[in-house]
Each structure stands twice: as structure tokens, then as C-alpha cells.
C-alpha positions in Angstrom: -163.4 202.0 268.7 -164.6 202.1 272.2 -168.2 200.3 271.1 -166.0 197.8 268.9 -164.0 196.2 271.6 -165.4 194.4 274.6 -162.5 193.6 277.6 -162.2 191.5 279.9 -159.7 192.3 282.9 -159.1 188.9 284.7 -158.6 189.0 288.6 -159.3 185.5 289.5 -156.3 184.0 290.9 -154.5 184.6 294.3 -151.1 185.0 292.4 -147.9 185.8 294.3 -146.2 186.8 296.0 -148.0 185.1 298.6 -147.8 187.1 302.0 -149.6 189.2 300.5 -152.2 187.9 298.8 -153.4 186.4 302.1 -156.0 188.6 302.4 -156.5 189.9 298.8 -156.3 189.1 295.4 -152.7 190.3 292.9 -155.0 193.1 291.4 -156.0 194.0 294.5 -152.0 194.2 295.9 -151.2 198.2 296.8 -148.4 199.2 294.7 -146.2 202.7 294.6 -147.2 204.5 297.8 -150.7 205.1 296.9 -152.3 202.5 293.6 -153.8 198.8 293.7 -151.8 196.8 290.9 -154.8 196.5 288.6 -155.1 200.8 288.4 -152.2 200.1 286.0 -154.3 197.7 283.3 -157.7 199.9 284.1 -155.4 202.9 283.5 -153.8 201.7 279.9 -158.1 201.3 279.6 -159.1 204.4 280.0 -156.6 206.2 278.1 -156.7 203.9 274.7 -160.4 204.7 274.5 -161.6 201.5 276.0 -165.1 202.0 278.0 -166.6 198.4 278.1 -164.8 196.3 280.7 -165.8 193.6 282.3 -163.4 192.5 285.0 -163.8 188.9 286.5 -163.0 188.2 289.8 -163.3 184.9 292.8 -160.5 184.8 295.2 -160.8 187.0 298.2 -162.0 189.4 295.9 -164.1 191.8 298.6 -160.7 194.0 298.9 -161.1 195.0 295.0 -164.6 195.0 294.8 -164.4 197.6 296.9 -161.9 199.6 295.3 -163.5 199.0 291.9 -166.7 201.0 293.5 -164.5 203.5 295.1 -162.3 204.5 292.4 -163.3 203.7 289.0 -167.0 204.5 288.9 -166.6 207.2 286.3 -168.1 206.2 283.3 -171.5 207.1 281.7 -173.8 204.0 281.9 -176.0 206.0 279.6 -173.2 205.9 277.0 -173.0 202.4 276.9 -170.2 202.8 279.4 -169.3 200.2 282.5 -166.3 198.7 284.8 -168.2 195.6 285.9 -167.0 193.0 288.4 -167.9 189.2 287.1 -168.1 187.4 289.9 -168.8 183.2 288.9 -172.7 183.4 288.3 -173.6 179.7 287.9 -175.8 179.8 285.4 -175.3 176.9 283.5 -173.7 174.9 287.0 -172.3 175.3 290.4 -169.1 175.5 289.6 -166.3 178.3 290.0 -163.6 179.5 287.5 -161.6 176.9 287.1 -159.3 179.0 284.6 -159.3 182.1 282.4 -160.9 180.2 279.4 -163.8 178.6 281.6 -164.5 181.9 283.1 -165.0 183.6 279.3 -167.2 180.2 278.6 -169.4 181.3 282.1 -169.7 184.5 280.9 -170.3 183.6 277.0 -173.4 185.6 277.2 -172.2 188.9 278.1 -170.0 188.2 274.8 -172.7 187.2 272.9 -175.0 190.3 273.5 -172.2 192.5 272.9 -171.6 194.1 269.1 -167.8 194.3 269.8 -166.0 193.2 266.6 -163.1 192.4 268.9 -162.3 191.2 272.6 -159.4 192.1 274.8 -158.1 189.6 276.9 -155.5 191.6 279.9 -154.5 190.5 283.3 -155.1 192.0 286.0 -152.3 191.2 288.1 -149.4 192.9 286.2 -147.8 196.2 286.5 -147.2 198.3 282.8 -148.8 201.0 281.0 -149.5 200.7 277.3 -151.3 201.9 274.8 -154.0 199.1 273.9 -155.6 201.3 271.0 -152.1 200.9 269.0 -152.3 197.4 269.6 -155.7 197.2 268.4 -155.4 199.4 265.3 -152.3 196.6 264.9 -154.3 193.8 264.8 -156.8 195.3 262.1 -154.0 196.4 259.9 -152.0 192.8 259.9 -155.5 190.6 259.3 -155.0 189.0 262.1 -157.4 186.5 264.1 -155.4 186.8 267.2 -152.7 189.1 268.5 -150.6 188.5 271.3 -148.7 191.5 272.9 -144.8 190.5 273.4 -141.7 191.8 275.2 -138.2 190.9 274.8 -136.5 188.4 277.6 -135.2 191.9 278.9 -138.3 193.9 279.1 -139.1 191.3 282.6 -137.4 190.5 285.2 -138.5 186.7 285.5 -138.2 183.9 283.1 -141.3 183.6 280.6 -143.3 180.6 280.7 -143.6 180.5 276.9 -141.6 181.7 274.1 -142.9 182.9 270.9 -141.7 181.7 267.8 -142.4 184.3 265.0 -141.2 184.9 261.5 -139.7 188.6 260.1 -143.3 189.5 259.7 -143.7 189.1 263.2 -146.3 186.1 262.8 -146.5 183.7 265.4 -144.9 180.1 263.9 -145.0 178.3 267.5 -144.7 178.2 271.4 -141.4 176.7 272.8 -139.7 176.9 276.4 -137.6 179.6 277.0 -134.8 177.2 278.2 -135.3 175.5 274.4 -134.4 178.8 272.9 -131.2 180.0 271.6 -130.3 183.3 271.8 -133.1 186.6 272.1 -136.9 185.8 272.5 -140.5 187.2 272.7 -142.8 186.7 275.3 -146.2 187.2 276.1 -147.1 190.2 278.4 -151.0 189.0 279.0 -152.7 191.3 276.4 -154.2 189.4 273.5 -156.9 190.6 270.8 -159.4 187.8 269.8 -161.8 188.4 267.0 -165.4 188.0 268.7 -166.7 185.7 265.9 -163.9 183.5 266.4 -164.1 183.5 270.1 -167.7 182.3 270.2 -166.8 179.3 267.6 -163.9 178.1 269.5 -164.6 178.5 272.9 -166.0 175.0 274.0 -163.0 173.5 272.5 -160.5 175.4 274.3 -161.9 174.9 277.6 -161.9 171.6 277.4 -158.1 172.0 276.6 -157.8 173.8 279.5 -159.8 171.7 281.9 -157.1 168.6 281.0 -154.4 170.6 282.2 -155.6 172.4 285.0 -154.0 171.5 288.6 -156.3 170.3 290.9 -156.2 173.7 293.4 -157.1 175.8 290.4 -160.5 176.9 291.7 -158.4 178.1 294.8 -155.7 179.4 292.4 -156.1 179.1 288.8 -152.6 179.9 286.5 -152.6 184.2 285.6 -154.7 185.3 282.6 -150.8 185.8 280.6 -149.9 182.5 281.2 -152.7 180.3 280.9 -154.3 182.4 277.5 -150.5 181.8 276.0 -150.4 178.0 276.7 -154.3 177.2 276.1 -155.6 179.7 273.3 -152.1 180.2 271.1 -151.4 176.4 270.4 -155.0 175.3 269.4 -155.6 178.3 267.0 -151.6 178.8 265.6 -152.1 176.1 262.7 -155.7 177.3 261.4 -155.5 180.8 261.9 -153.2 184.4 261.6 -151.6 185.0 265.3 -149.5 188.0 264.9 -146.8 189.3 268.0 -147.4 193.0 269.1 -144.6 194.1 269.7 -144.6 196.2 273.4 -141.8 199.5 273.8 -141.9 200.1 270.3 -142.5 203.8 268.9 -146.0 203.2 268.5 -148.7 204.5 271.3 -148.8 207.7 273.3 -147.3 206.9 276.4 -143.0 207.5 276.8 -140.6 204.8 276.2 -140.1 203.2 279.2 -140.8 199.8 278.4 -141.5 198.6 281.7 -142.9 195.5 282.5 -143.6 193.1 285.8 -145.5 190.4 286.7 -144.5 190.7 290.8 -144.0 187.3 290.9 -142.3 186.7 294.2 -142.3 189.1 297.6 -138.4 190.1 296.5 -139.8 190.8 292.8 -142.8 193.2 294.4 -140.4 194.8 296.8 -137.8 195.5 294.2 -140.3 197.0 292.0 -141.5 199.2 294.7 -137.7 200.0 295.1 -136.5 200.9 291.5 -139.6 204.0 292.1 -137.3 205.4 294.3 -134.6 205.7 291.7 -133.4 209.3 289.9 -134.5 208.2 286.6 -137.0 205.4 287.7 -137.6 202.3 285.1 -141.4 203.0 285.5 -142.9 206.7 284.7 -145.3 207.7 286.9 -145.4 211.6 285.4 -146.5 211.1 282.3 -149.0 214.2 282.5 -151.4 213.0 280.2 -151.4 209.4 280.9 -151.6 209.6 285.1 -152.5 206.4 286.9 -156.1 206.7 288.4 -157.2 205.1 292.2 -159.0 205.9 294.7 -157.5 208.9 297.2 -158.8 209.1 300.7 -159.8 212.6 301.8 -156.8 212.7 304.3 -154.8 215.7 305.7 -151.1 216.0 303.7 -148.1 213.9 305.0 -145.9 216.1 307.4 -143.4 216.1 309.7 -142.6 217.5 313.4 -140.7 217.1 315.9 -140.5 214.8 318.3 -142.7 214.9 322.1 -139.7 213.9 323.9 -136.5 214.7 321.6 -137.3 217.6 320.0 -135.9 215.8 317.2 -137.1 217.2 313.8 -139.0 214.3 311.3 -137.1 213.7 308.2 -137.5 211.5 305.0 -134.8 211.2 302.6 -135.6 209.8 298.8 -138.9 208.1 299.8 -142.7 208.3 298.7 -144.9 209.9 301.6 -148.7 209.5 300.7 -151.2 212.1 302.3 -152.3 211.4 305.9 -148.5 210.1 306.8 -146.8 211.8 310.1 -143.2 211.5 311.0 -143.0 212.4 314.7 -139.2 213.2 315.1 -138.4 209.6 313.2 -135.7 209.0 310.3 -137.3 207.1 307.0 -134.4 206.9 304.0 -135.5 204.9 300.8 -139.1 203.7 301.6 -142.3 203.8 300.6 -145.4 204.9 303.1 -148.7 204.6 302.1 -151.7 206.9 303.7 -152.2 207.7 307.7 -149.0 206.3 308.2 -147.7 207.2 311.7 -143.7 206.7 312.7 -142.7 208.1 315.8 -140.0 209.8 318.0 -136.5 208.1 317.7 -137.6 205.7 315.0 -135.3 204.4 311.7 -137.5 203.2 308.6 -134.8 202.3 306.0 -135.5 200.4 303.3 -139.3 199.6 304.0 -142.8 199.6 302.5 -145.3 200.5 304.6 -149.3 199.9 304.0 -152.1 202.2 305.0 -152.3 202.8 308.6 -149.0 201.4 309.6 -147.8 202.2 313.1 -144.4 202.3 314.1 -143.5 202.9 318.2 -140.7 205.5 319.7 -137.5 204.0 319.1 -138.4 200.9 316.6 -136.3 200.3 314.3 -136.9 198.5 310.7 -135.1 197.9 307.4 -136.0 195.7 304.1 -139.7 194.9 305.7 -143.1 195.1 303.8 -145.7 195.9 307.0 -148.8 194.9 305.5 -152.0 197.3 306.4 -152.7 198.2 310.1 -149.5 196.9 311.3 -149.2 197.9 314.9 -145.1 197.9 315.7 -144.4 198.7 319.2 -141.9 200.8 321.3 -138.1 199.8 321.1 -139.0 196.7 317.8 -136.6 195.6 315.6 -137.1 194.3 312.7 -134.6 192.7 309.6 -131.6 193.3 311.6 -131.7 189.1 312.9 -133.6 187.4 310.3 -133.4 184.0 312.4 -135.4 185.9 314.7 -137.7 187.3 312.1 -138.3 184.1 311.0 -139.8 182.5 314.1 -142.2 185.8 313.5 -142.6 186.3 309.8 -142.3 185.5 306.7 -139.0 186.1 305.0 -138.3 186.1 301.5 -135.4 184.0 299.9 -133.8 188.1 300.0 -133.9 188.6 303.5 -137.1 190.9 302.7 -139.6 190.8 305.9 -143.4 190.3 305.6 -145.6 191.5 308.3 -148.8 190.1 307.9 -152.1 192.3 307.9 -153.5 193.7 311.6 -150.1 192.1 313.4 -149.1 193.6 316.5 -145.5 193.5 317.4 
């Protein structure tokens, strides 16, 4: 199977939630104390088998180059192996992506020289694990043309931006609005098998489709790989060919049950997300022994703590996530999440937080339900979320009272 499927991982949009895409793209967001969002989807990869991936990328897209070279060059180029970023190449014209389709028709070539029976279609910018090989061995067994991965309206925490339609033998009849449905639905998750041969034959025709309806800032920010493939490659192909829902949290596959699924869509959807890890039974396994989420891991010392210079205080943490490098100097964190070489001093509260790598935080400063975004310098005495009219002159603030503080800010 690994030769017989070629994927493509797409990474081309800025996404949301938007504070934090500034200076990054969604895959690139860090995620869970110590992964970029698209470890997740390279993860599910590398565990169903899948070692030809080509992963296209254009916005602000330095951040995961980077990581792509850092922590996933493991696989055997002399095995027919790769993780290659795509980059737009104009070869045919100077243009850039100006969707998910027109990025496959710029890079039609590295599907034409492949011998893949099959292509993959994932985005990049969503959080789940799942076993891709099931899915696959799915779409074989059914006959399908195309197969489109689905989750219930309660496997997301956002409303779908289509619906799927499908009869008892799970066969896709049509696309509708979720607000048009009665009762349960399916919706796509952004996984979709497309026969190669079909692909190729129908590509032309679906960009074009996709061209009409693209907003004008889509080379800035073209729609997510889920949504675009389910509104511009379902409806063209439904009434000529098989498309067949995959279920997603059923019994097949090898990782556990939990059926999680997010998209991050908003700065209270990622910071809630980040929460629910911190959980007794968290929605979202990270421990799954044989199915461990890869990234790249700095060679830092181990998170500690010590006392405080001046107090004599001891450091404590209470039901968060310490990644290695992270010092507590006589500070108080409860229910946060602290990413590598992060530094909280002597008389400090962190309650409620997420903080990126290399985060400082001053004697005394105290902050609750704020994202710090990486290198954030807070000073002596700070307070921030306690007077969000305050924090707004400063920050961003979500519609949840959730803080943002940009990248590099000195406070």
C-alpha cells in the first residue's frame, strides 16, 4: 500500500484563528505543550503505512518549512520514500494557489509520474488521529471512485459547512447546508480518496469550478483543503460516479476510540482544545503507545522548579503540561499549558494560560485565560485578563475573554 497511494497534505491557507496565524500558517500553529498542528495528519501518515507525501504550502510558510526539515526527515529516499514541501512552482504561469484544486492542477505532474492507484487528499490544518489505511482498504472494498471521511455533527465542535446526504449503504446522494437538515448529519473531516485515473481526467474541469467561486483574497487566504475539496470536488463527480462516506470513530483502525476531531477554527476553539488536554480523561489521547505523535524536540534541560531568589517560595504547577527547558522560579501555574524554555518567576500566578516557547513572565505578574505567543517578554508586577477593557487597548481578545499576545511583545 505505501507505493499505491500518493498524498497530498495541504498547508496553503492562513486559516484561523487569526492572532495566531500572523506569523505562521494553521499547520504550522504549536498545539499541546510541545506539537505543530500538522504532526497530527503527518502522524495518522506514518502510522497507516503512508510514505509518499507531498505537502503544499504558500502563506508564511518559512515557520513549517522549517519544522518539516527538523522533524520529519525520516524516511528512506532510497525506498521511494519522501515528505516534500510544494511550494507554487510556476511552471505553466506566474500565478499562486488560488485554492486546493488549482494547487493539484500546478502540481499535475508530480501526479502524473507517480504509479499510485490512489491519491489522498488531507488538510493540514486540523487536529485528529486516524487510521488512513482503514479508510483506504474502505474505499477498495465499496468500488468507490471517491471517498469522503465523515463525522457526526457531535464528533466537532463547530457547525459543518456541508452536509452529506447518504443512503443505508453509506453512499453519498448529495451536499446540503447543515441548517437545511433535519435531525443527525455527516460531515466531511478533510480526508478524501480520489482514484488517480480519475483525478487526472477531471481536474481541468474542477478548477475551473473552483476559480468561479473563489473570493477575491484567496491567494492571501484560500478556503481549508476540508471545505473547499467538499464543495468543489463532491458536487461535480456525485451524479457520474460512486462517492462513498467513511465513516470516522468507528471500530475500524488501530488507534483507541476517542473520536476526536477539531478544526481550531476561532482563538476560543484553539484555546479550549488546548484546555480539554488538561482533563482526567482528556477527549484527545495522546498515550496511545504505539500510535505517539512525532515533532521535532529541542535538546533542552527538563522542566523544573525552585524556589524563589527573594521568597524562598517553592515553584509549583498544579494539572498543567510542562515541556522540557521550562523553569518555575518560586511562581504558581494551575491549569495551563507551557511550551519549552519557558521561564516564570518569583511571586508569579499563571492560571489558565498557554504559553509558547520562550515565554517570559516577570516577579509578581500575574495572568489568567491568555495565549502568549512565542518570545513574549511580560514584565515585573503585569497583569493580564483580570480588565479586559484594558487588554483590549493592548491585545487581541477573543469573543471569550481569551487574551492574545502577539509574537516578540514586550509588556
Amino acid at each position: 500500500m505505501p507505493h499505491s497511494t500518493l498524498t497530498f497534505i495541504f498547508a496553503i491557507e492562513r486559516g484561523r484563528p487569526a492572532p495566531l496565524t500572523e506569523h505562521r500558517t494553521k499547520a504550522a500553529i504549536p498545539f499541546a505543550g510541545k506539537y505543530r498542528v500538522i504532526d497530527f495528519t503527518l502522524a495518522n501518515c506514518l502510522h497507516s503505512g503512508l510514505r509518499q507525501i507531498l505537502v503544499p504550502t504558500q502563506y508564511k510558510s518559512h515557520s513549517l518549512h522549517k519544522h518539516l526539515r527538523d522533524a520529519w526527515s525520516l524516511f528512506n529516499a532510497e525506498l521511494g520514500e519522501f515528505i516534500t514541501a510544494v511550494p507554487p512552482q510556476m511552471r505553466d504561469e506566474a500565478g499562486w494557489y488560488r485554492g486546493v484544486l488549482d494547487a493539484l492542477r500546478q502540481n499535475r505532474y508530480l501526479i502524473e509520474r507517480s504509479s499510485a492507484q490512489q491519491v489522498l487528499l488531507l488538510d493540514g490544518g486540523l487536529v485528529y488521529r486516524m487510521d488512513y489505511a482503514e479508510l483506504l482498504g474502505y474505499h477498495r472494498e465499496c468500488g468507490a471512485s471517491i471517498t469522503c471521511a465523515a463525522r457526526t455533527a457531535e464528533q466537532t465542535g463547530s457547525e459543518a459547512a456541508v452536509a452529506l446526504n447518504c443512503d443505508d449503504a453509506d453512499r453519498v446522494l448529495e451536499l446540503t447546508q447543515p441548517a437545511e437538515t433535519s435531525g443527525p448529519y455527516s460531515a466531511p473531516i478533510g480526508a478524501y480518496v480520489i482514484d488517480r485515473d480519475l483525478l487526472l481526467a477531471e481536474l481541468d474541469a474542477l478548477v475551473a469550478v473552483e476559480a468561479r467561486s473563489a473570493p477575491e483574497d484567496c491567494v492571501q487566504s484560500p478556503p481549508g483543503a476540508g471545505a473547499d475539496l467538499a464543495m468543489h470536488l463532491l458536487p461535480a463527480l456525485l451524479d457520474r460516479h460512486p462517492v462513498h462516506a467513511y465513516r470516522f470513530g468507528g471500530e475500524r483502525g488501530r488507534v483507541t476510540r476517542d473520536r476526536y476531531w477539531t478544526d481550531l477554527d476561532s482563538t476560543d476553539a484553539y484555546f479550549d482544545a488546548n484546555m480539554a488536554l488538561l482533563q482526567a480523561d482528556p477527549p484527545l489521547d495522546l498515550y496511545q503507545p504505539d500510535w505517539n505523535i512525532l515533532t521535532y524536540q529541542g535538546q533542552y534541560p527538563p522542566a523544573r522548579t525552585v524556589p524563589g531568589t527573594g521568597s524562598g517560595n517553592e515553584g509549583i504547577f498544579v494539572n498543567s503540561m510542562l515541556a522540557a527547558g521550562t523553569v518555575i522560579r518560586g511562581g504558581g501555574v494551575s491549569h495551563s499549558v507551557l511550551f519549552p524554555l519557558v521561564e516564570v518567576e518569583d511571586g508569579t500566578i499563571v492560571d489558565e494560560a498557554i504559553l509558547f516557547e520562550g515565554v517570559r513572565v516577570g516577579e509578581g505578574a500575574q495572568i489568567r485565560r491568555c495565549i502568549c505567543d512565542k518570545d513574549v517578554v511580560i514584565g515585573p508586577g503585569q497583569r493580564i485578563g483580570f480588565d479586559l477593557a484594558a487588554d483590549k487597548a493592548r491585545f487581541h481578545v477573543s469573543r471569550g475573554g481569551v487574551v492574545v499576545v502577539p509574537k516578540g511583545c514586550r509588556v
